[in-house]
C-alpha angles and dihedrals in degrees: 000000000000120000094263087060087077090060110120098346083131101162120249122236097261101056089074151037114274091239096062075060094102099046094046087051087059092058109095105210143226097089131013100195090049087058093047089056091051103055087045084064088046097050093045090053092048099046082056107055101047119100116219092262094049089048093056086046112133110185084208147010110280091021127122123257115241086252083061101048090047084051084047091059091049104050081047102048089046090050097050091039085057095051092047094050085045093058101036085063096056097262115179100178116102099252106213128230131231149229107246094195084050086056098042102046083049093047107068099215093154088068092049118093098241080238080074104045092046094054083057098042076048109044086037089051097047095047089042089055093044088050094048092042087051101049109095121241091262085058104052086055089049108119126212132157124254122173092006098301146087118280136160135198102265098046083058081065108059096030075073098055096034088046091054086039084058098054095037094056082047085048092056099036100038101025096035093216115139120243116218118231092186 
């Protein structure tokens, strides 16, 4: 599927769980892997330009670093990737969810140098744009159930880009650190 396939193939309401509702409102159509691509470039300038402090950096007590929230893309994008991939394929199993406090006390981000964890954000982003760039139109409208609801391919999509939009507008207003849109 070329890039422009991705113009206006904004997901209707019943292809996904009401509360993905928020994150797929914060994706500007037309095109979700455009938008993917975008926010790759984001992330990668802002991992760059934090220093160590700036990347344990917690707004408040029982909050997650910065390091945290950038691991926490990552678990999420590889989880919805993996759903995506999943249905796509013609999966008929229930996929589960999963308890993203759970993920990020057990992963240990805070001990990882934010380089790492930006190789990973990067090499994850880039396969995960490769993979949505390569399902057919008849596969991005293929619904499955994750989480115990109806998905399909494309509103995994954009769940990806709406749920970074998400923690990068928290980034730039409780942080206070600025988000490139170069």
């Amino acid at each position: 599927m070329a890039l422009s396939d991705w113009d206006d193939v904004y997901p209707q309401e019943d292809e996904y769980g009401s509360f993905y509702n928020g994150y797929i409102k914060l994706v500007e159509p037309p095109n979700v892997i455009q938008t993917l691509i975008q926010q790759g470039q984001q992330v990668y300038a802002l991992t760059r330009q934090l220093t160590n402090k700036q990347a344990n950096h917690r707004y408040a007590e029982g909050k997650w670093s910065v390091k945290e929230i950038i691991g926490h893309l990552v678990d999420t994008e590889r989880i919805m990737a993996y759903r995506a991939l999943c249905i796509s394929r013609g999966e008929q199993t229930t996929l589960p969810g999963y308890d993203h406090d759970a993920y990020v006390q057990e992963a240990n981000f805070g001990q990882r140098s934010l380089r790492s964890l930006s190789t990973e954000y990067d090499a994850l982003r880039n396969a995960n744009i490769s993979m949505f760039s390569s399902f057919t139109p008849n596969q991005i409208q293929r619904t499955g159930t994750a989480n115990d609801v109806t998905v399909s391919v494309r509103a995994l999509a954009f769940i990806i880009a709406g749920h970074e939009k998400h923690h990068l507008n928290v980034l730039e207003e409780k942080y206070e650190i600025p988000i490139s849109t170069s």
